[in-house]
C-alpha positions as CSV (number, residue, x, y, z in Angstrom):
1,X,-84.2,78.5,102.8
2,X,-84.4,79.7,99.2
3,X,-81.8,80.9,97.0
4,X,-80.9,82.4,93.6
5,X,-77.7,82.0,92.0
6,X,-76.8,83.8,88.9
7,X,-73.9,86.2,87.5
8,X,-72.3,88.0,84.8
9,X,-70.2,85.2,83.0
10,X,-71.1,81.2,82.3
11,X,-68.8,80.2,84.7
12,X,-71.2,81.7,87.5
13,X,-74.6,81.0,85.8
14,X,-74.2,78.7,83.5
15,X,-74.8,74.7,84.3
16,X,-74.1,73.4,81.2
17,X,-71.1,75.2,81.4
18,X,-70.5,73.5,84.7
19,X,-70.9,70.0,82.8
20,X,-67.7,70.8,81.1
21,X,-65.3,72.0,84.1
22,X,-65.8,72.6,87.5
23,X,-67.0,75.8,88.5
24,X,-66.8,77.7,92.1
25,X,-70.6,78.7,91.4
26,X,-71.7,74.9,91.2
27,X,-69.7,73.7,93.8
28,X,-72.0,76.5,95.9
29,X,-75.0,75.1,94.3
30,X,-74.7,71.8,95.4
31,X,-73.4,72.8,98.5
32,X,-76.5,74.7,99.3
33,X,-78.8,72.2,97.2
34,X,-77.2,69.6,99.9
35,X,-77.5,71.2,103.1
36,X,-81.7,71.8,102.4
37,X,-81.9,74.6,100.9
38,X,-84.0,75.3,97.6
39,X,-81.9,76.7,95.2
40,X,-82.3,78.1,91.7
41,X,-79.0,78.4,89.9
42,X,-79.7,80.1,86.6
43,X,-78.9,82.8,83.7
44,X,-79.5,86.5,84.9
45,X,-82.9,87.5,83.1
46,X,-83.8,90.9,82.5
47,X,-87.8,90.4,83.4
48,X,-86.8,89.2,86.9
49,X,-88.7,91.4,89.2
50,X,-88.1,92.6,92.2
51,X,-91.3,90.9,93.7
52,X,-89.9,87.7,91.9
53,X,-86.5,88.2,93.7
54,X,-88.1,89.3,97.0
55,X,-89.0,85.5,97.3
56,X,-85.4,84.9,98.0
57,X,-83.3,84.5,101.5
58,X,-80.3,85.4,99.4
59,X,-79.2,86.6,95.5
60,X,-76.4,85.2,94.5
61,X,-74.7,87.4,92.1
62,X,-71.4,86.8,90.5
63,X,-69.8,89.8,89.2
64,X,-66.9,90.4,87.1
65,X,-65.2,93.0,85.1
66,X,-67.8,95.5,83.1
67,X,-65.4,95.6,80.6
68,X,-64.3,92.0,80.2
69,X,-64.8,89.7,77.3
70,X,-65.7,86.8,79.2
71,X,-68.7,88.7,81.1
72,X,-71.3,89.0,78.4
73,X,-74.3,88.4,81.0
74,X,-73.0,91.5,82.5
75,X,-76.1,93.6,81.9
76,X,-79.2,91.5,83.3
77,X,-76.4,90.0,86.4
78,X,-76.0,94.3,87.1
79,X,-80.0,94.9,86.7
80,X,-81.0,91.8,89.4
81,X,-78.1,92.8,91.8
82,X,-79.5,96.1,91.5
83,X,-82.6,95.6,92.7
84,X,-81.9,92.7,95.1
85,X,-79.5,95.2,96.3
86,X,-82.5,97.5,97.1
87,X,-84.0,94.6,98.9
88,X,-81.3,93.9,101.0
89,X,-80.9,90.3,99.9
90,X,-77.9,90.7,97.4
91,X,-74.9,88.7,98.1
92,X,-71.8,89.4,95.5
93,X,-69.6,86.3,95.1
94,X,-66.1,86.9,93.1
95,X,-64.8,83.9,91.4
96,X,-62.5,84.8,89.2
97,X,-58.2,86.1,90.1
98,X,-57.1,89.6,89.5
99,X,-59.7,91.3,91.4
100,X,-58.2,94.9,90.9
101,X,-59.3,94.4,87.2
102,X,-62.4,93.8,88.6
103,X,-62.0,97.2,90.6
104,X,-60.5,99.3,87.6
105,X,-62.9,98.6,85.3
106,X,-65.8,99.8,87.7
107,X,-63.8,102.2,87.8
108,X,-62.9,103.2,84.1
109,X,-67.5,102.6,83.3
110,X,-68.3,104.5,86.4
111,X,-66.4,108.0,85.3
112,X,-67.7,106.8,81.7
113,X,-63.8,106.2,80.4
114,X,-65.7,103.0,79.0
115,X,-68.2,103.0,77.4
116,X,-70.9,100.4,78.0
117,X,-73.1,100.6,75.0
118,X,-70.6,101.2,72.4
119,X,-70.7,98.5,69.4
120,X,-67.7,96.4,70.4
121,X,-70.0,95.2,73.4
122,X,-73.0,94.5,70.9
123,X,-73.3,91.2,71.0
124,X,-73.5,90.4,74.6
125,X,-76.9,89.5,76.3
126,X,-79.6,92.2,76.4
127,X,-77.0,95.0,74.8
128,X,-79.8,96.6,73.0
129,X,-82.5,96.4,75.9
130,X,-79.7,98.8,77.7
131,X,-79.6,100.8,74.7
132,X,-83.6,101.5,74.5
133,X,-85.2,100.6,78.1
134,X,-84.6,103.2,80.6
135,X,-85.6,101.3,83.6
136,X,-82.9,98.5,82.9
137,X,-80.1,101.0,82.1
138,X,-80.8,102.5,85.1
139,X,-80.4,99.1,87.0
140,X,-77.5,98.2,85.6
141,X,-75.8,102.3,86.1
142,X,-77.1,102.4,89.6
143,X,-75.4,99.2,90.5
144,X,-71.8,100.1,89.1
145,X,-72.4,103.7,91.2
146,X,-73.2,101.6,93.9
147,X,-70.0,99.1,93.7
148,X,-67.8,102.4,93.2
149,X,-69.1,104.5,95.6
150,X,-70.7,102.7,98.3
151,X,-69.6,99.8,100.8
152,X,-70.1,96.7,99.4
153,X,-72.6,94.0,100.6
154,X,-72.2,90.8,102.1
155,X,-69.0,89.4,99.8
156,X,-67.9,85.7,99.1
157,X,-64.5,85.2,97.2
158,X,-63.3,81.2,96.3
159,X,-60.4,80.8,98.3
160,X,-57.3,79.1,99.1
161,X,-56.3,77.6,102.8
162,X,-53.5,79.9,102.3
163,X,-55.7,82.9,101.0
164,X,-55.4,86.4,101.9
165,X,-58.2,88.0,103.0
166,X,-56.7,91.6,103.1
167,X,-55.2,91.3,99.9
168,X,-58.7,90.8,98.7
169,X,-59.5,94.0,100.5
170,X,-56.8,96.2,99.4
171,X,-57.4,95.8,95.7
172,X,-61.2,96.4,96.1
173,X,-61.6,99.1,99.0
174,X,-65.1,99.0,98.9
175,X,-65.3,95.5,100.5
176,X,-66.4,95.7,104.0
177,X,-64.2,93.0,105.8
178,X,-66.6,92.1,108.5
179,X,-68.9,90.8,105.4
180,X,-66.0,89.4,103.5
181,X,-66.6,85.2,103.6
182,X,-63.6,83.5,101.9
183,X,-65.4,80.0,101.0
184,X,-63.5,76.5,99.9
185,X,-65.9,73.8,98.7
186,X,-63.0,71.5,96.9
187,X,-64.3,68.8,99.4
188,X,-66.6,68.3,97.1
189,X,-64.2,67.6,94.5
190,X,-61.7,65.5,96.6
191,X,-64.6,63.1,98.7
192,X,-66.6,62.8,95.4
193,X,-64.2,62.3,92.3
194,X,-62.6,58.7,92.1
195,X,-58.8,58.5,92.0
196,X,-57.5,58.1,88.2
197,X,-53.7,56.8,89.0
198,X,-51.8,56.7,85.8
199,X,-48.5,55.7,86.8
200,X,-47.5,53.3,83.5
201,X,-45.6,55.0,81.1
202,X,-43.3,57.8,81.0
203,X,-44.8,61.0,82.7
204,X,-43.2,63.9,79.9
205,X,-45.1,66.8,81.1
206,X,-46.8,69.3,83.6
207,X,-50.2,70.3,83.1
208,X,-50.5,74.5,84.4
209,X,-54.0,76.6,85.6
210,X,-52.1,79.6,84.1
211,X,-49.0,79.0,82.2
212,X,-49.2,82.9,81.1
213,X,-48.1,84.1,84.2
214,X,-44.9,85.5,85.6
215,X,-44.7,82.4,88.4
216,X,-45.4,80.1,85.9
217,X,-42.6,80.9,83.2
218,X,-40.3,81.7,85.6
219,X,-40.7,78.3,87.1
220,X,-41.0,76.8,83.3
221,X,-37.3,77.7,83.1
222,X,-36.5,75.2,86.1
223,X,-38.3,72.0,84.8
224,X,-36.7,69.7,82.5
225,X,-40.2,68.7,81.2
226,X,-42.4,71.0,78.7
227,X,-45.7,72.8,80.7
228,X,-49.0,72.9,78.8
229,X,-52.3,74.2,79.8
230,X,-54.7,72.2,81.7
231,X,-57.6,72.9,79.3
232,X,-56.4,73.9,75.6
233,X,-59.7,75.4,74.8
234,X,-62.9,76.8,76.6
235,X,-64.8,74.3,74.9
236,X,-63.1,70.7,76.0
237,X,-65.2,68.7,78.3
238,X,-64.0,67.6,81.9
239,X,-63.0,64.1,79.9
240,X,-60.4,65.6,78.3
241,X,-59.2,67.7,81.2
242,X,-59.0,64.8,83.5
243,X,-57.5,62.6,81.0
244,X,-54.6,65.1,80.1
245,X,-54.0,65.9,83.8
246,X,-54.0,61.9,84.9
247,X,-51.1,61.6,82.1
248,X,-48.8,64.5,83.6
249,X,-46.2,64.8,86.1
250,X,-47.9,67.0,88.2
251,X,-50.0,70.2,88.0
252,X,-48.7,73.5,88.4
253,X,-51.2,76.7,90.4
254,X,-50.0,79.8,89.6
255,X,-50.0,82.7,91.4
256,X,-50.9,86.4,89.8
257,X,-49.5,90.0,90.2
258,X,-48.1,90.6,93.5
259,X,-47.5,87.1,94.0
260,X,-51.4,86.6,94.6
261,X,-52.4,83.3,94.6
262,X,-56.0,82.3,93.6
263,X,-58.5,79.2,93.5
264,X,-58.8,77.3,90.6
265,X,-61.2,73.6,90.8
266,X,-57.9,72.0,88.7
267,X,-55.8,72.3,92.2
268,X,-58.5,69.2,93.7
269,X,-58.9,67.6,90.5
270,X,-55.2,67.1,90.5
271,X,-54.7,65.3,93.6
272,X,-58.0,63.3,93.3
273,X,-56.2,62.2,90.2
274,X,-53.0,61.2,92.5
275,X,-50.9,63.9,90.8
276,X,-48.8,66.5,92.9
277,X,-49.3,69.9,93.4
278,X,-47.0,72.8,93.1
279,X,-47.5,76.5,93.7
280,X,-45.8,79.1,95.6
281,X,-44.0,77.5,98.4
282,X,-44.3,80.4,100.4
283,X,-47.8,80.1,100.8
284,X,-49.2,76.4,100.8
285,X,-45.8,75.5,103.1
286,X,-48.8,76.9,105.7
287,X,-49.9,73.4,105.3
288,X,-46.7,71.3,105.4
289,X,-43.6,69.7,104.5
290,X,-46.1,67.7,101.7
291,X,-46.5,71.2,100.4
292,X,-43.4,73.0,100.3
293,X,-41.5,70.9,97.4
294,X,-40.2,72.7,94.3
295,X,-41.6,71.3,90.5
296,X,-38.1,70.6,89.7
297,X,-37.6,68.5,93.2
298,X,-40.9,66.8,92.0
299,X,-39.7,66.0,88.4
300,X,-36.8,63.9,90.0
301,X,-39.3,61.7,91.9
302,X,-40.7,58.5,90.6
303,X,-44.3,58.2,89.3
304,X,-44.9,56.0,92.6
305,X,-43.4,58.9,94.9
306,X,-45.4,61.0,93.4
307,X,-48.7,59.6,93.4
308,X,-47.8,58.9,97.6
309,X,-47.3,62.6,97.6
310,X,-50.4,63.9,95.8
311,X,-52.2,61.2,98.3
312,X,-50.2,62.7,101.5
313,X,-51.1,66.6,99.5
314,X,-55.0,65.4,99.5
315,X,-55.2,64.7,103.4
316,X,-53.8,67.8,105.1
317,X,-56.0,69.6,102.3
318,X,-58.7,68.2,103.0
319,X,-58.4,68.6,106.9
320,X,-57.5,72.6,106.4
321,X,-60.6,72.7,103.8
322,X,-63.3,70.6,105.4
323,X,-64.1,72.1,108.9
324,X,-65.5,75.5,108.0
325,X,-65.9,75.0,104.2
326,X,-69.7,73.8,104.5
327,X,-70.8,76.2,107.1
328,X,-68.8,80.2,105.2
329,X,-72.0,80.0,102.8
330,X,-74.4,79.7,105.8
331,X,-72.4,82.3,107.6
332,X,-72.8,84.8,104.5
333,X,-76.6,84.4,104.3
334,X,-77.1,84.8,108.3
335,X,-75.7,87.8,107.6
336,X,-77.9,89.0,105.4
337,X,-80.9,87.7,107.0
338,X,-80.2,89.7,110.5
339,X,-79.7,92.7,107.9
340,X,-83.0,92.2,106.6
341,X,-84.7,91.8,110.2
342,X,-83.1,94.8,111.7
343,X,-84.1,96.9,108.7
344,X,-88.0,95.7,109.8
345,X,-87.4,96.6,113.0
């Protein structure tokens, strides 16, 4: 099996990005990479042709936002899905929280409210090949038609045990349910990392996915300890990640608007580090007693109690995550491969 995975930010084509934090993209990559398959897990290029891409079981594509900062690769990602689309190959993975921004700002380009070639967008990848090539303007316009006005293809979104597939629906209506693959890889992340325990020393702060959100500064209110961001910049390496989280109470998953909650990779990094998790109760008490404590409850606890928490956390994790997590991706590309061999047919 061969397989191309690409997409419109460096989270979801970039490796060396992946050398500095986790990402859902490589987690798939080395999932795949794993289970046999050949697999190409690269930048979206603008000269990739559709006989290039016919080569391919599946195309990845990551997609994101038109109209967001972080998706400068947004122009050549749109052009391949395009025409892997016309293939019948394409697969669309979402990665990122929030989708409804993701469906707004289809939206907002598609009845040309935003303006893709404007100046503020100038300096992202291929900008001025979409001002002065037809053929790859084209590609990238056809595609966002296509996402606004058309049933989506086969869809994989990082998820949570405790995900919800229909709120994933409802805020993109497009998305075709029976093709909708919710995918966990943190095994990966939990069976690979070695355990950091830190528990000399005083523990005087959580470490936070999000600590912008409304969960998270409501909850900020109830700790007696300061919150801080797991990464402080878009530019630390893991080493710095790990190293703050492995000094910290505990780490803190948010959940977004609507009381959504999301993936994030800093969820398994934490309790391979022996450090506590707490998110919404109302969701991850799916799993447990282990994960239905409150941060404040936690902050009374002793650095021993816990690290036996986090380890208690890790194991009914990994047995909700591990049984279906490594065969969702092979689902998703079934699908497209009986698509492909009816359409011959």
């Amino acid at each position: 099996m061969k397989v191309l995975i690409t997409g419109s930010t460096a989270q979801q084509s970039s490796l060396k990005t992946a050398l500095r934090f986790t990402t859902f993209a490589a987690l798939m990559y080395k999932s795949l990479t794993d289970s046999g398959a050949s697999v190409d897990f690269m930048e979206p290029s603008s000269k990739m042709s559709k006989e290039e891409l016919s080569s391919y079981d599946a195309v990845l594509v990551g997609i994101a936002p038109p109209t967001s900062l972080s998706a400068n690769k947004i122009y050549p990602a749109f052009a391949i899905a395009n025409k892997a689309r016309e293939l019948g190959n394409l697969i669309v993975f979402i990665d990122a929280p929030e989708p409804y921004k993701l469906q707004a700002s289809i939206k907002s380009c598609y009845l040309n409210v935003s303006d893709l070639k404007k100046d503020f967008y100038s300096r992202r990848n291929n900008y001025d090949e979409l001002l002065t090539d037809s053929e790859f303007s084209a590609d990238v316009y056809s595609f966002i038609k296509y996402l606004y006005t058309q049933q989506w293809p086969t869809t994989i979104f990082s998820s949570l045990p405790w995900s919800d597939e229909q709120a994933l629906a409802s805020a993109i209506p497009n998305i075709d349910g029976s093709k909708l693959f919710g995918v966990n890889l943190d095994y990966q992340i939990l069976k690979e990392s070695p355990a950091i325990e830190s528990l000399n020393g005083e523990q005087t702060f959580w470490t936070c996915d999000a600590p912008k959100t409304k969960w998270a500064t409501s909850i900020e209110k109830t700790l007696r300890h300061p919150m801080t961001p797991v990464r402080h910049s878009r530019w630390e390496h893991r080493d710095e990640i790990t190293n703050r989280m492995s000094e910290s109470v505990g780490t803190l998953i948010s959940t977004y608007r609507s009381s959504e909650p999301w993936w994030t990779p800093f969820l398994a990094e934490s309790l391979a580090l022996s450090k506590p998790v707490v998110t919404d109760w109302r969701f991850s008490s799916q799993l447990g007693a282990h994960w239905s404590h409150l941060a404040s409850t936690v902050e009374e606890m002793s650095a021993l109690e816990r690290a036996e928490l986090a380890d208690s956390q890790k194991s009914v994790y990994l047995d909700a995550t591990s049984a279906s997590s490594q065969t969702k991706i092979a689902e998703a590309i079934q699908t497209v491969a009986l698509e492909i061999s009816l359409s011959k047919k």
